[in-house]
Backbone as CSV, one residue per row, in Angstrom:
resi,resn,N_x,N_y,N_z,CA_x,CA_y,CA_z,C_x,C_y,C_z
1,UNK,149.980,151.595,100.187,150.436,152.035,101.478,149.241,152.115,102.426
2,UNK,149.556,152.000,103.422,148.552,151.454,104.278,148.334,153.232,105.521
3,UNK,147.320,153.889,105.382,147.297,155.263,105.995,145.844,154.677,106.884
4,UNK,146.379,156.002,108.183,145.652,155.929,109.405,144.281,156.772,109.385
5,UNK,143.360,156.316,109.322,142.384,157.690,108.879,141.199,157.844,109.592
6,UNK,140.314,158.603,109.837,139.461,158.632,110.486,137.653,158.494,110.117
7,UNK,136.599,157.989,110.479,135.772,158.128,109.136,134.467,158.670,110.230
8,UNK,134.240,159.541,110.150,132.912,160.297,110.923,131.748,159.367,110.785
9,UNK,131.057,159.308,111.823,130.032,158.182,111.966,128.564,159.217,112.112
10,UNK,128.778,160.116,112.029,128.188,161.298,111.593,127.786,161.771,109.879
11,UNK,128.709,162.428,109.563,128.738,162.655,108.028,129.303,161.539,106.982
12,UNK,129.841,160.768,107.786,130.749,159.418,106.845,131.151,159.647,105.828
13,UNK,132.186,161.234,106.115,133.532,161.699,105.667,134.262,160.662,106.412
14,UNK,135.316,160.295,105.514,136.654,159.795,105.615,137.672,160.679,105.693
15,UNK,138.472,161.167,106.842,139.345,161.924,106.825,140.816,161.114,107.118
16,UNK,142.224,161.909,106.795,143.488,161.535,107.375,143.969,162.693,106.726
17,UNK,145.236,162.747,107.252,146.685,163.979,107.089,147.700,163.608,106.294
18,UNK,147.694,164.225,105.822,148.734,164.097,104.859,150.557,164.196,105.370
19,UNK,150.315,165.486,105.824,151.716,165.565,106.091,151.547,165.907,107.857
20,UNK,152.963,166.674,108.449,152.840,166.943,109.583,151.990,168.030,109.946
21,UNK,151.977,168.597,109.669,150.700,170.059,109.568,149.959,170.180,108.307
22,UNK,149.141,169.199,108.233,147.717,169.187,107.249,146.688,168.731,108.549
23,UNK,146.001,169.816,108.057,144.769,169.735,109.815,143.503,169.493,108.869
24,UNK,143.031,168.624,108.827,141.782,167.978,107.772,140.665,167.869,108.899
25,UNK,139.094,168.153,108.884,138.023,168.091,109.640,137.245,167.142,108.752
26,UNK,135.902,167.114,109.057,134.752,166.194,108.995,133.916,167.406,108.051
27,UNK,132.651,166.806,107.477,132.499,168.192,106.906,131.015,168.375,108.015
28,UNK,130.793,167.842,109.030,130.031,168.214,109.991,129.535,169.685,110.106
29,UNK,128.701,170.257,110.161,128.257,172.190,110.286,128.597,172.076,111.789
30,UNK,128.467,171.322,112.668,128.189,171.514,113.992,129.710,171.556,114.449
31,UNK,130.054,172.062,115.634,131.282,172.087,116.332,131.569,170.943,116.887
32,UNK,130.410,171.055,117.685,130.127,169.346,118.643,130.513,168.006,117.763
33,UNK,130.123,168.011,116.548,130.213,166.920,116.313,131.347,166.712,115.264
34,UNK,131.831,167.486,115.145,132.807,167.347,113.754,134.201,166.742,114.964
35,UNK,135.170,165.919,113.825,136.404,165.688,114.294,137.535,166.193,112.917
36,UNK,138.526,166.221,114.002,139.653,166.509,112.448,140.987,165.678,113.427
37,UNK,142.090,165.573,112.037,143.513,165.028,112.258,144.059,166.159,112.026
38,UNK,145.249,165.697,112.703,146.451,166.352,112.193,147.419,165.665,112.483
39,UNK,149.030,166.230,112.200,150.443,165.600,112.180,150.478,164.479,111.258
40,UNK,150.004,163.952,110.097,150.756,163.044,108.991,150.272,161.595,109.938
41,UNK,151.284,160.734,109.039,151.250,159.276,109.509,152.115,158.965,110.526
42,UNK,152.794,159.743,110.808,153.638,159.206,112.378,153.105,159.495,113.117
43,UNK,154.334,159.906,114.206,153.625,160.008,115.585,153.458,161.303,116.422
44,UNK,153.087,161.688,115.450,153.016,163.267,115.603,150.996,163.033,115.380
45,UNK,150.747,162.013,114.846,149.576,162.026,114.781,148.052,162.436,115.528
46,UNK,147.663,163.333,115.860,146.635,163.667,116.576,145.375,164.158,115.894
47,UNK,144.126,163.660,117.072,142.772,163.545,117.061,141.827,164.827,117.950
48,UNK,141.237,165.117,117.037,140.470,166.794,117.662,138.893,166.287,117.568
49,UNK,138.421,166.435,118.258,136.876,165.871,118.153,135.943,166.817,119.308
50,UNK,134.898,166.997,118.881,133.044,167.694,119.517,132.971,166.509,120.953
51,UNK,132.471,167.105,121.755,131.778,166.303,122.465,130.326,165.715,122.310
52,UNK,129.613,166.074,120.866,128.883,164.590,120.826,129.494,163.766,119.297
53,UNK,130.736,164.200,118.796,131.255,163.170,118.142,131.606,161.632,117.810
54,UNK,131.099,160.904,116.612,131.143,159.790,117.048,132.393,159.527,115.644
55,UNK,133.004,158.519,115.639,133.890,158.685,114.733,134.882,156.774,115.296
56,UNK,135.298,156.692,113.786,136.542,155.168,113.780,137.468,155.678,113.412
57,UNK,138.622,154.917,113.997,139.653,154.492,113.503,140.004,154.132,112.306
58,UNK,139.945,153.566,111.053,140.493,153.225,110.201,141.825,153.017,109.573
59,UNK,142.019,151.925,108.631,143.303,152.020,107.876,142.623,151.632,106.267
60,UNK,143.222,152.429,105.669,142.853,153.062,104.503,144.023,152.325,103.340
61,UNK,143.807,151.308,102.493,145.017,150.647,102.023,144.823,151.726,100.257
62,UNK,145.951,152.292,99.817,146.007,153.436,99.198,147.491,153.341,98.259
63,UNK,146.697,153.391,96.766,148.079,153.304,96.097,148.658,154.508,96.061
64,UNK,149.413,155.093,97.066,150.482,156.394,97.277,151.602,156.095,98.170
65,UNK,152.572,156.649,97.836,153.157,156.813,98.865,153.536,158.395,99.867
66,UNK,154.396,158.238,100.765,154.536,159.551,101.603,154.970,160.671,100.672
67,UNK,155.634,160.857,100.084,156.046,161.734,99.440,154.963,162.217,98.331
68,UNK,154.170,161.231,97.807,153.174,162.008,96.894,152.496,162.278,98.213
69,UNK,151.795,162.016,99.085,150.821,162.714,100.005,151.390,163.924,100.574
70,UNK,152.777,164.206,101.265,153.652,165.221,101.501,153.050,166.377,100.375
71,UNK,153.567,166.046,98.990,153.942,166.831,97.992,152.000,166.975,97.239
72,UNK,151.281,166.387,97.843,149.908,166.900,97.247,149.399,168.133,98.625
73,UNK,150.037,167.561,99.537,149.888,168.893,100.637,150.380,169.927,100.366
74,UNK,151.293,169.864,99.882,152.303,171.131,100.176,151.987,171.966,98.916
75,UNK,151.747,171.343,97.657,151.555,172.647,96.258,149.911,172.567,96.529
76,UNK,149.175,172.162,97.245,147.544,172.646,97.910,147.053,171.842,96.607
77,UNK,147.559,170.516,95.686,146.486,170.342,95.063,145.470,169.406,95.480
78,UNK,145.672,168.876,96.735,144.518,168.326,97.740,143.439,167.405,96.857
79,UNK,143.981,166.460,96.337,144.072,164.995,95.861,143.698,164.553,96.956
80,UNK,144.167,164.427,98.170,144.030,163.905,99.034,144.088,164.143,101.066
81,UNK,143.594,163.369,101.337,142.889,163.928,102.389,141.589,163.631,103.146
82,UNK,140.519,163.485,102.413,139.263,164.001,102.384,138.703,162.643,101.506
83,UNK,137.815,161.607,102.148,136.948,161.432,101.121,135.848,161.708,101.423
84,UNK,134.930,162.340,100.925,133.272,162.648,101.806,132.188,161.317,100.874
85,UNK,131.224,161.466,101.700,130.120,160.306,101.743,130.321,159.775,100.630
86,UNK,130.290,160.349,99.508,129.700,159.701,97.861,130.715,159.333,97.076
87,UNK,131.726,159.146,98.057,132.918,158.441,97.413,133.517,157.395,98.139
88,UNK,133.001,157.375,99.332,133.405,156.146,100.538,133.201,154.935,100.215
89,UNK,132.398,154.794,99.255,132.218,153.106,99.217,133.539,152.796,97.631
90,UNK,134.091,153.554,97.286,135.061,153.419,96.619,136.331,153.269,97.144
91,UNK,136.424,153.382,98.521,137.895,153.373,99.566,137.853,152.145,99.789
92,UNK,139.065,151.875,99.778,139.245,149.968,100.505,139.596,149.884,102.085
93,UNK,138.799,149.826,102.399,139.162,149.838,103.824,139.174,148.550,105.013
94,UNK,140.660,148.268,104.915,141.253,147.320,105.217,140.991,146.475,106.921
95,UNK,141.192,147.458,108.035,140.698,147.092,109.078,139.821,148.180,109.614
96,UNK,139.126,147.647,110.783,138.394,148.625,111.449,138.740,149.104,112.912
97,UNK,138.358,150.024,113.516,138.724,149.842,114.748,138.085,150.935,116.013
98,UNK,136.764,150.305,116.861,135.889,151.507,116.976,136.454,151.916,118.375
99,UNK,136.369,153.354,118.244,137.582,154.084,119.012,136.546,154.796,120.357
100,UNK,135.377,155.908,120.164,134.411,156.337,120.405,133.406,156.483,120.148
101,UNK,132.238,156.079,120.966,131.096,156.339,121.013,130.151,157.041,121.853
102,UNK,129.554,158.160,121.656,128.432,158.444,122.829,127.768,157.461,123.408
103,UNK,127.825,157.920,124.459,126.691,156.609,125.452,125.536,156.947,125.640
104,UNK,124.698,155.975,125.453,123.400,156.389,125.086,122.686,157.270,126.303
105,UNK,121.899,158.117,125.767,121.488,158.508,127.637,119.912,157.815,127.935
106,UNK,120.391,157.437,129.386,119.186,156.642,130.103,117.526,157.354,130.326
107,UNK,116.929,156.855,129.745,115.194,157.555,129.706,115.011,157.270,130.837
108,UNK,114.292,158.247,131.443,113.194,158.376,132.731,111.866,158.008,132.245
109,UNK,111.666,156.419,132.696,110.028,156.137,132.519,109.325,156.249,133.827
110,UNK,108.490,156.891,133.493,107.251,157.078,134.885,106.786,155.774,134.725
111,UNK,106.684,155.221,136.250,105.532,154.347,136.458,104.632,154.635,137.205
């Protein structure tokens, strides 16, 4: 199954939601920079992010379906959700899609 997910360009946690109210973050310390989901795979789907957050889009191709992700939310055994750094290169990650970036800020050179 093919899930919508988010992957911090920061901590390069991989995050997505499980269900409609699973609110998943970044594991970022900072406010600024962390992002989180919420609302599941429809369209209830929404994006919470820091203002110096940098973060993708992703689709995450995943042998589950809705109901095991529903039902790993709901009895909290949180299987899923979350992949953080040292497991990311084990995700298959199918397309990309870069959503935001800080813009760089312009140096003042004296001449």
């Amino acid at each position: 199954m093919k899930i919508k997910a988010l992957k911090c360009q920061k901590c390069l946690t991989i995050i997505y939601s499980r269900a409609r109210w699973d609110f998943n973050c970044c594991k970022c310390k900072e406010d600024t920079r962390r992002i989180c989901v919420d609302g599941g795979q429809d369209a209830y789907f929404k994006v919470f992010y820091g203002k110096d957050a940098d973060y993708k889009v992703i689709i995450l191709d995943l042998d589950v379906t809705l109901k095991q992700l529903f039902d790993d939310w709901n009895t909290g055994k949180d299987q899923f959700g979350i992949i953080p750094e040292t497991k990311v290169k084990f995700a298959e990650i199918k397309e990309t899609k870069k959503v935001r970036k800080q813009p760089k800020q312009k140096s003042h050179k004296k001449s």
